[in-house]
FIKOLZA-1660 file (N, C-alpha, C; in steps of 0.1 Angstrom, whole numbers, plus 5000, padded with zeros to 4 digits):
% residues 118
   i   px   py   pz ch aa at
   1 5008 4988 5000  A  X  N
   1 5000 5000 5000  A  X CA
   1 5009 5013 5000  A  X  C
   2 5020 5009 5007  A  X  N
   2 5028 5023 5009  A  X CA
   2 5033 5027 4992  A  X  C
   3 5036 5017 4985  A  X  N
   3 5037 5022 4969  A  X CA
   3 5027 5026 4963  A  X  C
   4 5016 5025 4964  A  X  N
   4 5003 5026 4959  A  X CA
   4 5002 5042 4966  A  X  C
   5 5008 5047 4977  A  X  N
   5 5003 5060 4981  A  X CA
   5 5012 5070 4974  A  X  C
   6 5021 5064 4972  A  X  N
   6 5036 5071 4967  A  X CA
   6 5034 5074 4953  A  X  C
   7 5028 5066 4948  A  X  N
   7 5024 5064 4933  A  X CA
   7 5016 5079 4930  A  X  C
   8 5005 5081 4929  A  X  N
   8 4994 5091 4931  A  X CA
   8 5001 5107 4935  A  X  C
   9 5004 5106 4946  A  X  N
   9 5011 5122 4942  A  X CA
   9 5022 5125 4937  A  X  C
  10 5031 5116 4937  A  X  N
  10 5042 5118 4926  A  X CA
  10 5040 5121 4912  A  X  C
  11 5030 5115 4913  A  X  N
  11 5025 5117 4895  A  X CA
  11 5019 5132 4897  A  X  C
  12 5013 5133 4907  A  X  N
  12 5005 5154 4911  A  X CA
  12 5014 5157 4906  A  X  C
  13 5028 5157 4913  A  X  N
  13 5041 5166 4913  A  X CA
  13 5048 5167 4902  A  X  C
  14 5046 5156 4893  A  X  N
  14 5051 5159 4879  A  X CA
  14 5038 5167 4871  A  X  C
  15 5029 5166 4868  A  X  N
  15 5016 5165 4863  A  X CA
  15 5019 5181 4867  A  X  C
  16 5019 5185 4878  A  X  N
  16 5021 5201 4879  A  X CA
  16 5033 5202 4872  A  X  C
  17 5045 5201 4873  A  X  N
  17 5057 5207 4867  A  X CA
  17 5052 5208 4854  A  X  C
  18 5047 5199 4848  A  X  N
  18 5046 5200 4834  A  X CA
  18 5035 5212 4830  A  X  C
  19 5026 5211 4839  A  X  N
  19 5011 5229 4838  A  X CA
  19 5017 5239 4839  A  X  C
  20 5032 5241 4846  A  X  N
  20 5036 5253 4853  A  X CA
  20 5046 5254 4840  A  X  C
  21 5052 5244 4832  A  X  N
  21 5062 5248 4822  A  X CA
  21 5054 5251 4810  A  X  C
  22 5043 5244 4809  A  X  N
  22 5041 5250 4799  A  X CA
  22 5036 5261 4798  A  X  C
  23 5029 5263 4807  A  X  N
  23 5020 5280 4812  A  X CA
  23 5031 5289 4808  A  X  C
  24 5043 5287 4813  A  X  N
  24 5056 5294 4810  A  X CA
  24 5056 5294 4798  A  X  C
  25 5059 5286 4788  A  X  N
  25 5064 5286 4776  A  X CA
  25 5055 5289 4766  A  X  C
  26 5039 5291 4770  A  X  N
  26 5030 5299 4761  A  X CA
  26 5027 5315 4765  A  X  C
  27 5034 5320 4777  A  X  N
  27 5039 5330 4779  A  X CA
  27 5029 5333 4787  A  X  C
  28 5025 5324 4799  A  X  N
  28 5013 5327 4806  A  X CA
  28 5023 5332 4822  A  X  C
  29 5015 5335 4831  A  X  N
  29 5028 5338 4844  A  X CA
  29 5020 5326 4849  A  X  C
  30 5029 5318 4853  A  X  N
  30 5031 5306 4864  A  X CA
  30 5021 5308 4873  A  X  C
  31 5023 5323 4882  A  X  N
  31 5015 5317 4897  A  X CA
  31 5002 5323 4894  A  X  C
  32 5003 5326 4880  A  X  N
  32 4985 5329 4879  A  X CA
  32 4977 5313 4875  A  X  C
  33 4985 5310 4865  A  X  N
  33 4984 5299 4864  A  X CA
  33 4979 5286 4879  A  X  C
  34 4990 5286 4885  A  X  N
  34 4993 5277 4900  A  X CA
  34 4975 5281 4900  A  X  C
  35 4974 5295 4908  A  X  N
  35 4956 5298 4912  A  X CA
  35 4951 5294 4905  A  X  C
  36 4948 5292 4891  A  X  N
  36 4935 5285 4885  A  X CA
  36 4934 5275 4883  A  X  C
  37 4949 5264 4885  A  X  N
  37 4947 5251 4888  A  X CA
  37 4946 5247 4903  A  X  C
  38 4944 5256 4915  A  X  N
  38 4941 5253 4924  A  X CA
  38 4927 5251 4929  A  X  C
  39 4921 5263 4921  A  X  N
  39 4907 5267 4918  A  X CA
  39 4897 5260 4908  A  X  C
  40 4904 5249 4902  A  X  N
  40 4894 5244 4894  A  X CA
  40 4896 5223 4894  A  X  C
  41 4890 5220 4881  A  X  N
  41 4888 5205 4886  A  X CA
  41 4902 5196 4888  A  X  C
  42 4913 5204 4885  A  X  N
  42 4922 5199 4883  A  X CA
  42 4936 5200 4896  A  X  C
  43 4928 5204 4906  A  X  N
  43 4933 5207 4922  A  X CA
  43 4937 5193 4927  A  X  C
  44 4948 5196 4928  A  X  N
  44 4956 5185 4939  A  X CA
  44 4964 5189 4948  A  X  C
  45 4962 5179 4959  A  X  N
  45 4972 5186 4972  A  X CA
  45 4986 5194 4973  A  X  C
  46 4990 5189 4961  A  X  N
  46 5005 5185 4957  A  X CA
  46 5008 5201 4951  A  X  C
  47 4994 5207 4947  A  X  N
  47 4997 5224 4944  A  X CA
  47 4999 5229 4952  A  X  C
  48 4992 5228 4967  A  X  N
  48 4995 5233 4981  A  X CA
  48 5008 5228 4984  A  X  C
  49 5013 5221 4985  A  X  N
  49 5022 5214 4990  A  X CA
  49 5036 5221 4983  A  X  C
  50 5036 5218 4971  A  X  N
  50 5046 5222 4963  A  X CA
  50 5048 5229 4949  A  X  C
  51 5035 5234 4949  A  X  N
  51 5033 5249 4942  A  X CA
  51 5044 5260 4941  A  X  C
  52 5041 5264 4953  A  X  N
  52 5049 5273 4955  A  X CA
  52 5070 5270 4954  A  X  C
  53 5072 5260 4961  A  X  N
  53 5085 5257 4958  A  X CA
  53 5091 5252 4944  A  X  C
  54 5081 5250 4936  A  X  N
  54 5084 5253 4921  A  X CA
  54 5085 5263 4914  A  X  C
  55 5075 5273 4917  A  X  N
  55 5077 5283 4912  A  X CA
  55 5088 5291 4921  A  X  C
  56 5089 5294 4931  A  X  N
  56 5104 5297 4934  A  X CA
  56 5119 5291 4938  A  X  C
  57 5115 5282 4931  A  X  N
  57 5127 5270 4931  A  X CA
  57 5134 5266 4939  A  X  C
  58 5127 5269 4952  A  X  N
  58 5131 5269 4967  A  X CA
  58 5132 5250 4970  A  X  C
  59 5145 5242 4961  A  X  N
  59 5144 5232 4962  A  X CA
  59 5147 5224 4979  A  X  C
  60 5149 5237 4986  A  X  N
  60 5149 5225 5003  A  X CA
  60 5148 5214 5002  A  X  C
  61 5153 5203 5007  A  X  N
  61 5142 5196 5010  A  X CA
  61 5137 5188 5021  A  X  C
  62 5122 5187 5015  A  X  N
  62 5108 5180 5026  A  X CA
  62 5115 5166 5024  A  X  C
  63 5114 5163 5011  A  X  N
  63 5114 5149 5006  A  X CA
  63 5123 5150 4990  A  X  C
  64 5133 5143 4992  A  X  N
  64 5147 5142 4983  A  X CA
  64 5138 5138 4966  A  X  C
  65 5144 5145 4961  A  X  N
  65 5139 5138 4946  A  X CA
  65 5145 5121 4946  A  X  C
  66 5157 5115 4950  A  X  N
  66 5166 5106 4944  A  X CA
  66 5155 5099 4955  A  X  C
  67 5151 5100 4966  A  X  N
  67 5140 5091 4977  A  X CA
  67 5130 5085 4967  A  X  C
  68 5125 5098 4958  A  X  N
  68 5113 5096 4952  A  X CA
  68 5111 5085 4942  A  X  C
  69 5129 5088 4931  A  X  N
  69 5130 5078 4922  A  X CA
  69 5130 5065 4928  A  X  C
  70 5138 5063 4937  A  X  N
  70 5135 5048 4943  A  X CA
  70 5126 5040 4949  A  X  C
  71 5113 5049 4955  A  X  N
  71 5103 5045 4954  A  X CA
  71 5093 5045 4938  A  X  C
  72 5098 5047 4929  A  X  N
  72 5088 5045 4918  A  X CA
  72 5097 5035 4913  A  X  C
  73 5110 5031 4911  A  X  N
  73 5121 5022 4909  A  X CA
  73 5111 5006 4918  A  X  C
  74 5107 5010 4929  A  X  N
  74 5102 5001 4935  A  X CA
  74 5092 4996 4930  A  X  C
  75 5080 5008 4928  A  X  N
  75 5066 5008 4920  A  X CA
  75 5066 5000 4909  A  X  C
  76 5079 4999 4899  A  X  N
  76 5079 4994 4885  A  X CA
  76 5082 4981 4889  A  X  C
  77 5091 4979 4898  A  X  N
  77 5100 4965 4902  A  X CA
  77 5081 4956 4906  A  X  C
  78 5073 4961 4916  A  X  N
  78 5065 4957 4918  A  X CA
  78 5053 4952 4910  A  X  C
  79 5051 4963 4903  A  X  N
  79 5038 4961 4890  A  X CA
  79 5044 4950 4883  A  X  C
  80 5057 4951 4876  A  X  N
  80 5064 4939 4872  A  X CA
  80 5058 4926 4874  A  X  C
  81 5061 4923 4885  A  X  N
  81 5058 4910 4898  A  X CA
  81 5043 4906 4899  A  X  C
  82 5035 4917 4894  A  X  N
  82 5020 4914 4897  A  X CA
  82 5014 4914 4881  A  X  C
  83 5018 4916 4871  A  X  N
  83 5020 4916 4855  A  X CA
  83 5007 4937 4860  A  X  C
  84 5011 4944 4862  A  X  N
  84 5002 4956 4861  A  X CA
  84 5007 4964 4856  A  X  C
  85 5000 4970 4845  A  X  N
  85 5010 4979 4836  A  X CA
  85 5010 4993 4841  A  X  C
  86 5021 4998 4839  A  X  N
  86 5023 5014 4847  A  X CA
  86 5029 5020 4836  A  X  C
  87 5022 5025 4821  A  X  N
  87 5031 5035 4815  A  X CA
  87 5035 5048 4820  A  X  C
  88 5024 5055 4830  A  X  N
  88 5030 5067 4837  A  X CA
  88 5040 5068 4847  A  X  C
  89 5042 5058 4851  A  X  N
  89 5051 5055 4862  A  X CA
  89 5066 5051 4858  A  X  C
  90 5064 5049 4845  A  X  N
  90 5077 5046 4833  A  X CA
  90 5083 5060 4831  A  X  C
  91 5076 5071 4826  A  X  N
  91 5077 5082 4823  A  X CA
  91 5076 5090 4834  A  X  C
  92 5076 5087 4843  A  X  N
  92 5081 5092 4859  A  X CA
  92 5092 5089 4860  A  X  C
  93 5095 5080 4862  A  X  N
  93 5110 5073 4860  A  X CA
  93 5123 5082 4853  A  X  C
  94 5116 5082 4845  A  X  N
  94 5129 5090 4831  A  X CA
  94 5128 5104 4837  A  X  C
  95 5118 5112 4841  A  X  N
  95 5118 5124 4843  A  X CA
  95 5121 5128 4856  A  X  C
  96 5124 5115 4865  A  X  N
  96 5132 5118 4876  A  X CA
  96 5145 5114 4878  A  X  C
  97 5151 5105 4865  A  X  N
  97 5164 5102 4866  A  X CA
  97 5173 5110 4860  A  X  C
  98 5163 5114 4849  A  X  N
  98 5170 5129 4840  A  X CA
  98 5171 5142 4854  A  X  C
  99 5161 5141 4855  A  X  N
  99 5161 5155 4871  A  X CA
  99 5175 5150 4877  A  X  C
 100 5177 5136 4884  A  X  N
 100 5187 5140 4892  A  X CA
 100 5202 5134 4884  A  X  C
 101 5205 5132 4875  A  X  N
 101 5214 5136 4865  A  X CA
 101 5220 5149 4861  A  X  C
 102 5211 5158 4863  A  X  N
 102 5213 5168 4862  A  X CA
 102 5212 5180 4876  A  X  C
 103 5220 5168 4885  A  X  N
 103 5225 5172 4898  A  X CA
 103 5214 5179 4909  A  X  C
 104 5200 5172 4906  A  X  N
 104 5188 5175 4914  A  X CA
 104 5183 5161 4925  A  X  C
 105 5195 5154 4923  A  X  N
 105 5187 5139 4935  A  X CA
 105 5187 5145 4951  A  X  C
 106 5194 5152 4954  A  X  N
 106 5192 5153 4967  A  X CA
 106 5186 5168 4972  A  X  C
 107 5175 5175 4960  A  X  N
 107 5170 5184 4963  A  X CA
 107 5155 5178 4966  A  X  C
 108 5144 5186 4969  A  X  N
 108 5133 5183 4968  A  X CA
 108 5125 5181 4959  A  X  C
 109 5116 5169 4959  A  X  N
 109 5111 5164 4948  A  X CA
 109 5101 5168 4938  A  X  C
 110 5101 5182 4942  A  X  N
 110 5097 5192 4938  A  X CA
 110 5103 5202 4927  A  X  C
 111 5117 5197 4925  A  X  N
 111 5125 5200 4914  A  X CA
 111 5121 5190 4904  A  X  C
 112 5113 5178 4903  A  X  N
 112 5111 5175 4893  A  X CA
 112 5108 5188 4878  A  X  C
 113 5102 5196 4885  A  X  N
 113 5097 5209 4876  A  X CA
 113 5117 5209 4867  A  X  C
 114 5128 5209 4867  A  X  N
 114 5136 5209 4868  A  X CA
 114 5140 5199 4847  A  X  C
 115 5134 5190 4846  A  X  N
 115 5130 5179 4839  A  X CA
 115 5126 5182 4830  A  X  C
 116 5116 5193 4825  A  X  N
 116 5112 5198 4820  A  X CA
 116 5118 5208 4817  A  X  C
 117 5131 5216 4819  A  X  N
 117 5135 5224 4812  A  X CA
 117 5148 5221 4810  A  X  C
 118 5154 5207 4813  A  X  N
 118 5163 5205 4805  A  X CA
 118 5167 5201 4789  A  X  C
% end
């Protein structure tokens, strides 16, 4: 169960990095953006949580990006074992191994936002 919880908002945390870069890159401002995905059907905890530390890149961290990959490392090892297919959880993977490749494993997992602009 504990991969099954881990699963679900890690995917939030990417799923936002990707709303906030692209908001960026059609030339929208991010934390107007952040507010109307907070405000609409597409709210997840994970905006509260780590909204803000993406948009100010304030990677502290709560919880290490490289913790994160090894629990979805696990997630795949698992689904494997039970034959359940996880293609998001595949592409989680890459975009957290790219993240800490590019010297983000031991920030917070909230730099995944980071993945996206490499």
């Amino acid at each position: 169960m504990k991969l099954v919880l881990n699963l679900a908002p890690g995917l939030h945390r990417a799923v936002l990095a990707e709303a906030l870069t692209f908001a960026k890159r059609c030339g929208l401002s991010r934390e107007q953006a952040l507010e109307i995905l907070q405000a609409g059907p597409a709210y997840s905890k994970a905006m509260d949580i780590k909204g803000q530390k993406m948009l100010q890149e304030n990677f502290e961290p709560e919880a290490r990006l490289s913790q994160h990959l090894k629990d979805v490392r696990l997630i795949l090892a698992a689904g494997e074992r039970c034959d359940a297919k996880l293609p998001l959880s595949e592409v989680h993977r890459v975009l957290l191994e790219s993240t800490q490749a590019a010297s983000y494993g031991t920030s917070d997992n909230s730099a995944v936002i980071k993945a996206f602009e490499l």
